[in-house]
DRENDRENGU-872249 format. One record per residue (C-alpha): residue in three letters; x, y, z. Coordinates in nm, 4 decimals. Example, Ala and Ser with C-alpha at 12.3 -4.5 7.8 and 13.67 -1.06 7.14 Angstrom:
residues 2
("Ala"; (1.2300; -0.4500; 0.7800))
("Ser"; (1.3670; -0.1060; 0.7140))
END
This chain:
residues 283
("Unk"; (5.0229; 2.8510; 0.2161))
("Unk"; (4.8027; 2.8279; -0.0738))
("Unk"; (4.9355; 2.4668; -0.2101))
("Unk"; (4.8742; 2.3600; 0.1461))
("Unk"; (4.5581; 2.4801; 0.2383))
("Unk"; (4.4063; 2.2971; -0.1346))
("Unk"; (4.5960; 2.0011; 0.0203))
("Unk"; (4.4028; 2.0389; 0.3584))
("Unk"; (4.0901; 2.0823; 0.1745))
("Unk"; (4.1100; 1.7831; -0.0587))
("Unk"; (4.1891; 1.5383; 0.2217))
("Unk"; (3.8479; 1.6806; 0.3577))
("Unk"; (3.6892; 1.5744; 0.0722))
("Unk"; (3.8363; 1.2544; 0.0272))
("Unk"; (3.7670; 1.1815; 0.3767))
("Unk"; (3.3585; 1.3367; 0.3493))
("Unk"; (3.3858; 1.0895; 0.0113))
("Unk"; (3.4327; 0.7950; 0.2205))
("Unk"; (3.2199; 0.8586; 0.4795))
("Unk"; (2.9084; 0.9172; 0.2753))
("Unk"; (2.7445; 0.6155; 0.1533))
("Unk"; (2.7310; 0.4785; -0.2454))
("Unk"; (2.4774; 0.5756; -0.4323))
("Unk"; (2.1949; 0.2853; -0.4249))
("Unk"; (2.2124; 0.0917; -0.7496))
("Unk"; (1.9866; 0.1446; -0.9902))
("Unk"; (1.8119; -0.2124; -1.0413))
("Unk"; (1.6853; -0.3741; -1.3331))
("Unk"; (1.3355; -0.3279; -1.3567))
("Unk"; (1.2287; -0.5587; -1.6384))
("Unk"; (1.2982; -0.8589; -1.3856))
("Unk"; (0.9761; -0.8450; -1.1832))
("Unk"; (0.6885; -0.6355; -1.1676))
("Unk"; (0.6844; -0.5744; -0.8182))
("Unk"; (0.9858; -0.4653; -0.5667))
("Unk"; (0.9946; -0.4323; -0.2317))
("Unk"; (1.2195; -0.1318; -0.0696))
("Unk"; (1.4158; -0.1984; 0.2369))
("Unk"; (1.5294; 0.1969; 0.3666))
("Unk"; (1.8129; 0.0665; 0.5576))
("Unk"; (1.9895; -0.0831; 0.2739))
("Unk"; (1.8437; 0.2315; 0.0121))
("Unk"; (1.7980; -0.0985; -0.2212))
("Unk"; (1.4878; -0.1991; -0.3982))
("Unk"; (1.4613; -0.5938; -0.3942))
("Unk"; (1.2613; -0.7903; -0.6838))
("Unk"; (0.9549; -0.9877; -0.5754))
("Unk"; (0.9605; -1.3194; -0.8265))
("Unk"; (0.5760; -1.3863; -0.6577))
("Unk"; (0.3667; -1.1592; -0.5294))
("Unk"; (0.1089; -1.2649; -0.2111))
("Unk"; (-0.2364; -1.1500; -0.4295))
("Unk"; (-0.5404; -1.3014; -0.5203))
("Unk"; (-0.7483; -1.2740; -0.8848))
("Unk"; (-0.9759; -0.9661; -0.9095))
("Unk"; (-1.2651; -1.2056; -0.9632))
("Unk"; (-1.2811; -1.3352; -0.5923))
("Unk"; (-1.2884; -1.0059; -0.4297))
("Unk"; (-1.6585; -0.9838; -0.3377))
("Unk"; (-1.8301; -0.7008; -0.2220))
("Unk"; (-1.6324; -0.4412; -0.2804))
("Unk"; (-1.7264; -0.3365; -0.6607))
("Unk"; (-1.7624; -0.0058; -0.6468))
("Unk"; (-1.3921; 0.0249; -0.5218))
("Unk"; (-1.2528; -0.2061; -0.7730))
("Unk"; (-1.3744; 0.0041; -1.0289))
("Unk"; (-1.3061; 0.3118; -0.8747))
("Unk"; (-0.9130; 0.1877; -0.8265))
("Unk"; (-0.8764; 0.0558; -1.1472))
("Unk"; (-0.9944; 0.2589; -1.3884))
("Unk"; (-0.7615; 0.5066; -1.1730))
("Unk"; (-0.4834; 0.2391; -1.2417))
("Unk"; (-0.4981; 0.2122; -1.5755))
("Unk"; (-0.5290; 0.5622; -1.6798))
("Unk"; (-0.1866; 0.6202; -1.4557))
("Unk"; (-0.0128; 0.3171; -1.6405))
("Unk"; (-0.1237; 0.4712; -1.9734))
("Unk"; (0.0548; 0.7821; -1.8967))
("Unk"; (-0.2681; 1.0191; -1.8309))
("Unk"; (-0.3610; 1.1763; -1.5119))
("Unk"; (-0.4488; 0.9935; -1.1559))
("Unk"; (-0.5063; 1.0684; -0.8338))
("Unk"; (-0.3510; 0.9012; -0.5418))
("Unk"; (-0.5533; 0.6844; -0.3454))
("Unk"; (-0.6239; 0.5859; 0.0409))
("Unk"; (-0.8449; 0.2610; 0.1099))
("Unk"; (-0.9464; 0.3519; 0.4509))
("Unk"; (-1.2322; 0.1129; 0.6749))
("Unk"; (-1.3009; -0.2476; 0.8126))
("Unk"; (-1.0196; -0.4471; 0.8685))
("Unk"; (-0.9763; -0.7725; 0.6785))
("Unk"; (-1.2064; -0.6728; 0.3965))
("Unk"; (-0.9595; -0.6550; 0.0912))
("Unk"; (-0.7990; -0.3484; 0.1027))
("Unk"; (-0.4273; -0.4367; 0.0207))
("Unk"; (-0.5942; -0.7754; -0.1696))
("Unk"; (-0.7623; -0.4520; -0.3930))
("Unk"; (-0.4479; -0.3068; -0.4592))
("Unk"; (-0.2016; -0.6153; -0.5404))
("Unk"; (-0.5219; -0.7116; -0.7534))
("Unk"; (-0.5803; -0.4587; -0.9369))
("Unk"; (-0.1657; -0.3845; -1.0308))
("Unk"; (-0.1674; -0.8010; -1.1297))
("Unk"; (-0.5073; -0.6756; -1.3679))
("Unk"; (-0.3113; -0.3867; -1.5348))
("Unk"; (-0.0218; -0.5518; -1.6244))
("Unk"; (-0.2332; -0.8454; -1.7591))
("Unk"; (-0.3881; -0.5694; -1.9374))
("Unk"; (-0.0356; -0.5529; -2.1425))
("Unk"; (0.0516; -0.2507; -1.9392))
("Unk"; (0.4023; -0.1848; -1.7952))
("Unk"; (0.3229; -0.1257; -1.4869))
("Unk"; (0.5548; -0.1733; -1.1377))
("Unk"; (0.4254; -0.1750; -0.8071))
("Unk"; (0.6836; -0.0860; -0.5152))
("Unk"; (0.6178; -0.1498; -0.1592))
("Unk"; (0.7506; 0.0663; 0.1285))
("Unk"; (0.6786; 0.0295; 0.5072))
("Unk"; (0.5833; 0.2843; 0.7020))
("Unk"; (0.8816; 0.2814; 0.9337))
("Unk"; (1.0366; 0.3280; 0.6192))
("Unk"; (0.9369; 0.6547; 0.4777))
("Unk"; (1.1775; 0.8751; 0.6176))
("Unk"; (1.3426; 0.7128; 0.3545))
("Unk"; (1.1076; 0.8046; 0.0902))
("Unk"; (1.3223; 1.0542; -0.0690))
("Unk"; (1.6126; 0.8535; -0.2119))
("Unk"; (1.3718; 0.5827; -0.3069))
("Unk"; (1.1824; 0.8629; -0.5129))
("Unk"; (1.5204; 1.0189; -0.6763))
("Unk"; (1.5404; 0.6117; -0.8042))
("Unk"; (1.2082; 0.6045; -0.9691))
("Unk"; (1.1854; 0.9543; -1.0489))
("Unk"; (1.5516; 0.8314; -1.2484))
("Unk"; (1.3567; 0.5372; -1.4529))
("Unk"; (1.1481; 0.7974; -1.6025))
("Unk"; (1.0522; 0.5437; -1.8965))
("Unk"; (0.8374; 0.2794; -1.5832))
("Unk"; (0.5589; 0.3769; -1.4120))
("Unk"; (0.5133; 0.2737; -1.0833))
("Unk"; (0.2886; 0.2312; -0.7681))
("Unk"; (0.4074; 0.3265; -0.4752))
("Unk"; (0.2086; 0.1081; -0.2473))
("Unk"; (0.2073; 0.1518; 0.2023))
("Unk"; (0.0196; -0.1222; 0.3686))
("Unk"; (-0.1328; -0.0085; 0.6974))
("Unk"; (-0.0353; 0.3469; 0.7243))
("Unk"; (-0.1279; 0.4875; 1.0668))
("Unk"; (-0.0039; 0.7826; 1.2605))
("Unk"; (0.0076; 0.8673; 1.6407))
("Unk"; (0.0295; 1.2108; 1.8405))
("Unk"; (0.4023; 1.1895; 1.8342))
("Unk"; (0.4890; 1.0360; 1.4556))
("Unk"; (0.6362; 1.2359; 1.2594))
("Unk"; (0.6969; 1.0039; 0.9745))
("Unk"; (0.3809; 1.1683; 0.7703))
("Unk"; (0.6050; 1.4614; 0.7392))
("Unk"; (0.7924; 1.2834; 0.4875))
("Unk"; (0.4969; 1.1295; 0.3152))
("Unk"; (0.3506; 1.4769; 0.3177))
("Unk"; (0.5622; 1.6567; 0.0418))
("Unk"; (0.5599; 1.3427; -0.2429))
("Unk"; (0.1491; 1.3529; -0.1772))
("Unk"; (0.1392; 1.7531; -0.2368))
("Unk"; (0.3555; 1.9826; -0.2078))
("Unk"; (0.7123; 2.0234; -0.2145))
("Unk"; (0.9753; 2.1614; -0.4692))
("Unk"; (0.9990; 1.8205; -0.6332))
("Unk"; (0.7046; 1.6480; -0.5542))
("Unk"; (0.5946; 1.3223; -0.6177))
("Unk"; (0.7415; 1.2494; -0.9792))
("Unk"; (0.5297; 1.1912; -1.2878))
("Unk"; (0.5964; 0.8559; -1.3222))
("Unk"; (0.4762; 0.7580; -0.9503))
("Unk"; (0.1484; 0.7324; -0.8013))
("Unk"; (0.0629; 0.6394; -0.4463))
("Unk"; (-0.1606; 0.3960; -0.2906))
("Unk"; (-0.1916; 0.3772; 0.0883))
("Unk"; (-0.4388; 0.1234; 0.3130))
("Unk"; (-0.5289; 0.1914; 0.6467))
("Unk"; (-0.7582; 0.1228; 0.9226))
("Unk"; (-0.8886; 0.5294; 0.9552))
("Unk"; (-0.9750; 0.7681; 0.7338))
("Unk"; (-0.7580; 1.0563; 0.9128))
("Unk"; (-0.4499; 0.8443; 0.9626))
("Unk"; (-0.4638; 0.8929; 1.3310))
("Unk"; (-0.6815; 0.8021; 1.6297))
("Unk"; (-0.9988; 0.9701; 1.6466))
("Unk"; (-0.9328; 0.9985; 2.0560))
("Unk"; (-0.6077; 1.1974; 1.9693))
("Unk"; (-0.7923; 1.4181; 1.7125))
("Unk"; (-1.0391; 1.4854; 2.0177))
("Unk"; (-0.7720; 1.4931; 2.2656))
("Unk"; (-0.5445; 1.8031; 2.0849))
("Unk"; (-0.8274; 1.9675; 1.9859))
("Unk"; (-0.9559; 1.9860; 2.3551))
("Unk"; (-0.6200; 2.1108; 2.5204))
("Unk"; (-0.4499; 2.2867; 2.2223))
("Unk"; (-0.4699; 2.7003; 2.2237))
("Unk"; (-0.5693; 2.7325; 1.9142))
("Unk"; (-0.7998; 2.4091; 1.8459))
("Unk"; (-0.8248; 2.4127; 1.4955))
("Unk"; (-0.4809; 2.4427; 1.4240))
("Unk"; (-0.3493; 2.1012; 1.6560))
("Unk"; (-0.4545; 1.8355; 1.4345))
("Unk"; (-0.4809; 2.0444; 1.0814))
("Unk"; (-0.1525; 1.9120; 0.9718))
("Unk"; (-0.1420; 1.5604; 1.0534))
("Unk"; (-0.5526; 1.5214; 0.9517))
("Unk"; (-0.5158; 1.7101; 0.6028))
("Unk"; (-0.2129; 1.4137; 0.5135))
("Unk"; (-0.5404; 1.2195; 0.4037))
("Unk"; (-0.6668; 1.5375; 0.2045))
("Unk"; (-0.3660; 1.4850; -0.0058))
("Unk"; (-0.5028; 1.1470; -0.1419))
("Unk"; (-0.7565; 1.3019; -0.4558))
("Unk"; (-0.9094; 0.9467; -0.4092))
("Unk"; (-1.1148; 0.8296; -0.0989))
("Unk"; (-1.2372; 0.4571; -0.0602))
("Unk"; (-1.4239; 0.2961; 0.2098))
("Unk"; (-1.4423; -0.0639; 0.2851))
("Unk"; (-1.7184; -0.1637; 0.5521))
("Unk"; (-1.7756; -0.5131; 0.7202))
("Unk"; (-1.9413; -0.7729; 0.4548))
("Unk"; (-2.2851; -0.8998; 0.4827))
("Unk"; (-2.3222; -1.2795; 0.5712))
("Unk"; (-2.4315; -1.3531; 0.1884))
("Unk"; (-2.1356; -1.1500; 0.1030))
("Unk"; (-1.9210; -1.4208; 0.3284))
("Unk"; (-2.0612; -1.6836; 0.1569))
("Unk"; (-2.0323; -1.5862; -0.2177))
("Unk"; (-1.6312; -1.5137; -0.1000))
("Unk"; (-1.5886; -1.8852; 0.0375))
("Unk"; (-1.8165; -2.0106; -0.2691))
("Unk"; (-1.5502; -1.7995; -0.5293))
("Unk"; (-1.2987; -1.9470; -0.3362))
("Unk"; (-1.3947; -2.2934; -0.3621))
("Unk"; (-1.4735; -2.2702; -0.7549))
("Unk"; (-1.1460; -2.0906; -0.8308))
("Unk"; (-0.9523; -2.3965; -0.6570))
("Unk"; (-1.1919; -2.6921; -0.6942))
("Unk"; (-1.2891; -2.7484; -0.3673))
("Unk"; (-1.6240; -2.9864; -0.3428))
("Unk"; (-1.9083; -2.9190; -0.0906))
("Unk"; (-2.3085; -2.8920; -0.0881))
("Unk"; (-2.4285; -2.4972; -0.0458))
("Unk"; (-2.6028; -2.6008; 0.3206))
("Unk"; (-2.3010; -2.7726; 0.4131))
("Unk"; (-2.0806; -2.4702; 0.3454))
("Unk"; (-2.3560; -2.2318; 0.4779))
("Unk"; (-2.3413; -2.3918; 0.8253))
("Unk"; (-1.9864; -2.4705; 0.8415))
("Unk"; (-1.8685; -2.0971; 0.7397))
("Unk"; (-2.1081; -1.9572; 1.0155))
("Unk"; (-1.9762; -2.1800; 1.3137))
("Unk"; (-1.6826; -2.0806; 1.1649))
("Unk"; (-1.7314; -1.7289; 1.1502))
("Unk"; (-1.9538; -1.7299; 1.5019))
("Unk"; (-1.6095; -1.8749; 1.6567))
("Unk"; (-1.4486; -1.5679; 1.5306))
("Unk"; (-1.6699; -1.3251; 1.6362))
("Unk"; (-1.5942; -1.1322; 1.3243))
("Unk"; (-1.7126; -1.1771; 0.9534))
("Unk"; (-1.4887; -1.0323; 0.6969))
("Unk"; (-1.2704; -1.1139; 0.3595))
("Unk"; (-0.9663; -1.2461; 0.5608))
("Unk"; (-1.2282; -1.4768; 0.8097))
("Unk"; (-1.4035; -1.6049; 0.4909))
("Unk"; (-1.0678; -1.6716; 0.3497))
("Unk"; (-0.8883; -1.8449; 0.6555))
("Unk"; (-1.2124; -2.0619; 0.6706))
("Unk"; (-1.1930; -2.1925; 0.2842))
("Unk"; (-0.8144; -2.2325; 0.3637))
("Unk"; (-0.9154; -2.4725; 0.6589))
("Unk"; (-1.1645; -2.6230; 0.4462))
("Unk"; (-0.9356; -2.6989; 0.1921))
("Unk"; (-0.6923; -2.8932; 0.4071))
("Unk"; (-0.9503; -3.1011; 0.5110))
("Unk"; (-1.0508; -3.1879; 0.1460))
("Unk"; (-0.7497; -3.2429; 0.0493))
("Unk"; (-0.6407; -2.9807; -0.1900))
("Unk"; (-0.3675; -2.7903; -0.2360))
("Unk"; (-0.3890; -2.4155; -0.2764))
END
């Protein structure tokens, strides 16, 4: 009875064994300095060329920059750091800050990676974390573009342990940067709306708004300034050698931006990108 019952028992194993998926393979991360993670695989994928621009041409939003990096660079050189949510206007360099300031760093001579996860994808945060937590001898940032919740999500629940709590927690060697549109991750009207019809009001929304408490670093980006717009487009048009008269640029960028009805980083730069067609030059 004994022989067979171990016999029943490892052919329940073997079968569990086959059923449960492969480990995800550990990938080589002195290929590329940036990775992108796709959950439904569990595989990290190397990014040969990242979508950034220089640090230089991001205008207007100083105080940030310096904020971030200094933030950055004390994380890549093994000391303390917060992370950090760049919350406000849309289209005025928040996810530009963040691929900027990681290309800065590493220029820097720092070994620094920068992994990007989606936010459909963060239920799968934890084996992505038991990877990086295993290459103990990187650092990396763990960068979500666009992070929003609504009354139903409950994706932040698995953001909410690698921010704070948790047995594990968010590893030593990982620090994470998130972008998004509000500064409580969720709708104000759904903040207002739970807190008008819940029993206990102060309780509906404390564990979804106190996700963006977690983040030790706060940064606010607010719509640009129409000299702001201008000194982007002007960068923009030294950094690539594009030729045109200030007046000529003034009143082309405002019919430009008028059209629009909005004036922001990404305006400024879809104008010089229109602008450079027309001149001829390749970006």
């Amino acid at each position: 009875m004994t022989a067979r019952l171990e016999e029943a028992l490892e052919r329940v194993a073997a079968a569990l064994e086959r059923l449960s998926p492969p480990p995800a393979p550990v990938p080589d991360f002195a290929v590329a300095d940036a990775y992108v993670w796709h959950g439904d695989r569990g595989e990290l994928q190397a990014v040969a060329r990242v979508n950034r621009v220089d640090i230089g041409l991001l205008v207007g939003i100083d105080r940030a920059r310096d904020i971030l990096l200094d933030n950055t660079r004390r994380f890549a050189a093994g000391l303390p750091a917060n992370n950090a949510l760049l919350w406000g206007a849309r289209g005025m360099g928040k996810s530009s800050l963040v691929k900027a300031v990681h290309a800065a760093v590493v220029a820097e001579g720092y070994p620094l990676r920068i992994v990007e996860i989606l936010r459909d994808d963060l239920p799968t945060l934890g084996r992505l974390l038991d990877i990086l937590r295993a290459a103990a001898e990187h650092r990396f940032v763990l960068f979500c573009d666009d992070l929003s919740f609504s009354h139903d999500d409950q994706h932040y629940k698995a953001l909410k342990a690698v921010l704070d709590g948790g047995v594990e927690g968010r590893p030593d060697n990982v620090v994470f940067y998130a972008t998004s549109n509000r500064r409580h991750l969720m709708p104000r009207d759904m903040i207002e709306n739970e807190r008008s019809t819940a029993i206990n009001p102060s309780e509906a929304v404390e564990e979804k708004v106190s996700l963006s408490d977690r983040f030790g670093i706060w940064l606010g980006f607010h719509p640009c300034s129409q000299d702001e717009f201008l000194a982007m487009i002007r960068g923009y048009c030294d950094a690539y050698g594009v030729t045109i008269d200030d007046d000529t640029l003034r009143a082309e960028a405002i019919e430009w931006q008028q059209t629009r009805g909005a004036r922001s980083g990404r305006v400024a730069w879809q104008f010089f990108v229109d602008l450079a067609g027309r001149k001829g030059v390749r970006l």
